[in-house]
C-alpha angles and dihedrals in degrees: 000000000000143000099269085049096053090047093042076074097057111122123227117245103252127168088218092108106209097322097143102218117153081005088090079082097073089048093106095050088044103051089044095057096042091060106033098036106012092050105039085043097056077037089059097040086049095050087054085058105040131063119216094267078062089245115146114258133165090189085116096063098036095073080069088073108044127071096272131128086257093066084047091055103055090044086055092056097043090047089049093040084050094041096046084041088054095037093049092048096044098045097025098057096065092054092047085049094052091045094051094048099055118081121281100259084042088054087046105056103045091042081069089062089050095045095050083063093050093055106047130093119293086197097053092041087045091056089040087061093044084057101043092041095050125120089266099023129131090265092050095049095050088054099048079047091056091047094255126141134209090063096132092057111051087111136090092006118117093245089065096049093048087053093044100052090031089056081051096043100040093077086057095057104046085046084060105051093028087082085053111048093047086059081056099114097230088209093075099068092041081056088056086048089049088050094058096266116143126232093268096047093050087045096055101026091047121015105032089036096051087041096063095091074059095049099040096056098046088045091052099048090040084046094048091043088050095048081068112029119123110164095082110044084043097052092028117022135068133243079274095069103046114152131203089260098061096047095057091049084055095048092050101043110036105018109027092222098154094165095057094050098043083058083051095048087044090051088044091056098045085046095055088047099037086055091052092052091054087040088060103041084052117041098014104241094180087074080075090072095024111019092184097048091044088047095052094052093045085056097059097041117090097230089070091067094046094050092048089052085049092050089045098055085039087063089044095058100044091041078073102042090048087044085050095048086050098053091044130014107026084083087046097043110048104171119081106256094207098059090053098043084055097052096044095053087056095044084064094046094053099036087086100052097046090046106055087054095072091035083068087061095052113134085212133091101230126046128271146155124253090022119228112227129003131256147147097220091104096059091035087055086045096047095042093052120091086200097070102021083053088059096050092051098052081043088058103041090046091055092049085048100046094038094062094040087050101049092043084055111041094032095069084040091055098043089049096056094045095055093050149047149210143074092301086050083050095044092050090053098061090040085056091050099037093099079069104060097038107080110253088239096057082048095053093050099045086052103037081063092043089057096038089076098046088050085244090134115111088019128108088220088070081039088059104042090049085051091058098056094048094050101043097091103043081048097041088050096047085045087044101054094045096050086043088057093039110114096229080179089077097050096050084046086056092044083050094060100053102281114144117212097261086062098034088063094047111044099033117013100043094046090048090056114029089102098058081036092054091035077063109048087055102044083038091056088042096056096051087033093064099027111128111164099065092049091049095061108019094036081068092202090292113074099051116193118193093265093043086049095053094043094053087052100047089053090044117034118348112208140145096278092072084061095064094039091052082050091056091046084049095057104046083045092053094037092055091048099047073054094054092048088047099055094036113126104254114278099023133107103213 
């Protein structure tokens, strides 16, 4: 989510107080969220804090403050989700700053290689990572080749599962500051120049300093989706490095502790809020929906001047390392650092996904890359068993499913806030994204006991309902931001001129907006495509979908086969995506 996105949600000032007007239209997504994300979520919050007998305990939270594993357990994934937040800022701004200073069709075009990352699997990116880090992997051979030792033991250390969610989450992140560094005016550094201000310093005191709207938000949505994250430290970690997500899942499926996990989701949720509280005293988030009320209250708090000291002495530094490299190395090294950086940096996010596709072809019957022989018995054990192609079809018929209830929900809710103001607008909006900033897994438990009691568990009708709520932010933004940059001057023109409203919506409004429609309906189809977490829990073993599948059979026999099923899950991936490019409104990187 960028900049553009965040501020497509900013609500007009109206004196209309909280009368609702065109905001009836938001009352079915409203309703649905109340029941299938508000309710299970209080119900879960209320099971941390009550026994069987229904007497109040907080048993449950205070193994958090002695010295138990529990209490392990939360200061390693604060310290990962610290350590992948860090990793994805540091080695994804350059990258963000080389994007946003090529040309536009430049911009365009490359923005395509690291979205593709960002939309494919975690989980197959993940395995691919399991495969080309193992003791005789490809990393490890090319290591023993240069000489290098320690090959043999790249995986389940901690080192291994920072780098594995940081390389998911890092897209994410460039995808995030890119938007606010191209609406940098540019003539503002050549002013500093101008003014006598090196590169560096133009670079600190202007650029980086104008980008942090940019850097806080990034920093705040890769922090929240580490704080849950559970595919990497379990295919790729050590009891050591053991996250909360883990640890509910373990609760839930092997000990039936419902009261413990409910404390972990709990601590899962205030985290992630709590995180977007400090996010916004700091940094001042809220800019990103009113850039001159948050300005003004960044100038008055005391950080602002500490972080512009710290800008100033930042440019300082580097004013005598640039003016070093000048004097001494530009004549040596010929080539520009930065564009190779950068393409260096996207070489690593797509070599997974390029590598686990020929490992599919292997004649062999383990994995390897490179793969030695050629042949087609992989995808012909894939495509000849009922299990997985079971699987793919109730992927597939989930995703349809939750596509079209998804759009008909969010896209009334969206219309409606963008065609009105006001503290309840306002209020709406952060209802609609907060899926988003409650971890999936806290999402998936509150909902695997709410169902529980509908007998809704082991049906694709509880899959579904978990998927929907999942996919509606990213489809009420997409749907936000189109009706926001839709010209309603134009309909009521139409309407002027005799036009009655049938018309009016066909032959002005739905043409305006088929592209964000259409932008929708794919991303829509991806999230609930790729989702894991809901069909692990409320699947119950029985109602597989195609990520559930391949993660039963990594944990359990890893073998070719999961190769060309993670190829299948790769092209529809990348065919949906080549859709989504292709239906993208001019000018804009989906």
């Amino acid at each position: 989510m960028n900049a553009s996105t965040i501020a497509a949600g900013r609500a007009r000032p109206a004196s209309r107080g909280l009368r609702p007007g065109p905001l009836w239209l938001a009352l079915p997504g409203v309703l649905f969220l109340a029941v299938f994300l508000l309710y299970p979520s209080l119900k879960l919050l209320s099971l941390s804090v009550l026994k069987s007998d229904g007497t109040l305990s907080f048993a449950a939270f205070a193994r958090f403050f002695g010295p138990s594993v529990y209490r392990q357990v939360l200061q390693t994934t604060f310290a990962i989700a610290l350590e992948t937040t860090a990793c994805c800022l540091l080695f994804g701004y350059p990258l963000a700053y080389w994007l946003a200073g090529l040309s536009r069709q430049r911009q365009q075009i490359v923005s395509l290689l690291v979205l593709l990352s960002f939309w494919s699997s975690a989980l197959v990116k993940t395995f691919a990572w399991l495969v080309l880090l193992g003791r005789t992997g490809f990393i490890a051979q090319v290591l023993h080749a240069l000489g290098i030792g320690g090959g043999e033991h790249l995986l389940f250390n901690r080192t291994v599962v920072v780098f594995a969610i940081a390389h998911t989450l890092l897209p994410l992140a460039v995808v995030t500051m890119l938007p606010v560094m191209n609406q940098i005016d540019r003539r503002l550094s050549m002013a500093a120049s101008t003014l006598g201000a090196d590169r560096a310093q133009v670079f600190w005191r202007v650029f980086f300093a104008s980008s942090m709207r940019g850097v806080a938000a990034a920093g705040l949505l890769v922090f929240i989706g580490a704080l849950g994250f559970f595919i990497a430290p379990t295919l790729l970690g050590s009891p050591r490095e053991m996250m909360l997500g883990q640890l509910i899942i373990v609760q839930i499926n092997e000990l039936q502790n419902w009261q413990l996990a409910s404390a972990l989701a709990v601590v899962l949720v205030l985290s992630a809020l709590v995180t977007c509280l400090i996010y916004d005293l700091v940094f001042g988030l809220s800019s990103l929906a009113d850039d001159k009320r948050a300005g003004h209250s960044m100038r008055q708090h005391h950080l602002r001047r500490v972080g512009i000291g710290m800008v100033n002495f930042l440019g300082l530094v580097c004013s005598f390392a640039v003016s070093a490299y000048d004097r001494h190395l530009r004549q040596v090294v010929r080539v520009d650092l930065l564009t190779v950086y950068a393409w260096l940096v996207i070489a690593v996010l797509l070599f997974p996904i390029l590598a686990i596709v020929p490992m599919a072809f292997s004649a062999d019957t383990f994995l390897s890359f490179p793969p030695k022989g050629f042949s087609l018995r992989w995808f012909a054990t894939y495509f000849e068993s009922p299990l997985w192609i079971g699987a793919t079809l109730r992927s597939f018929g989930i995703g349809v499913i939750v596509t079209i209830v998804t759009t008909a929900v969010a896209t009334p809710a969206a219309l409606g806030i963008a065609r009105s103001g006001g503290k309840l607008a306002s209020g709406l909006f952060l209802l609609f994204l907060l899926p988003m900033i409650v971890p999936s897994i806290v999402i998936a438990i509150a909902l695997f006991y709410f169902c529980a009691h509908i007998s809704l568990v082991a049906t694709n009708l509880g899959i579904v309902i978990g998927h929907i709520v999942i996919a509606m932010p990213m489809v009420f933004v997409i749907l936000l931001t189109t009706f926001k940059g839709h010209d309603w001057g134009i309909d009521h023109a139409a309407a002027t001129l005799g036009a009655n409203r049938l018309q009016v919506l066909r032959h002005i409004t739905l043409p305006s907006i088929r592209n964000g429609l259409a932008a929708a309906f794919v991303i829509g189809f991806l999230s609930s495509f790729e989702e894991l977490t809901v069909a692990l829990f409320i699947g119950g073993g029985i109602k597989t979908t195609l990520p559930k599948q391949l993660w039963d059979d990594i944990l359990l026999q890893v073998s070719p086969t999961l190769a060309a099923a993670s190829t299948v899950v790769l092209c529809v991936v990348t065919l949906l995506f080549l859709v989504l490019q292709w239906v993208r409104p001019s000018g804009k990187v989906a």
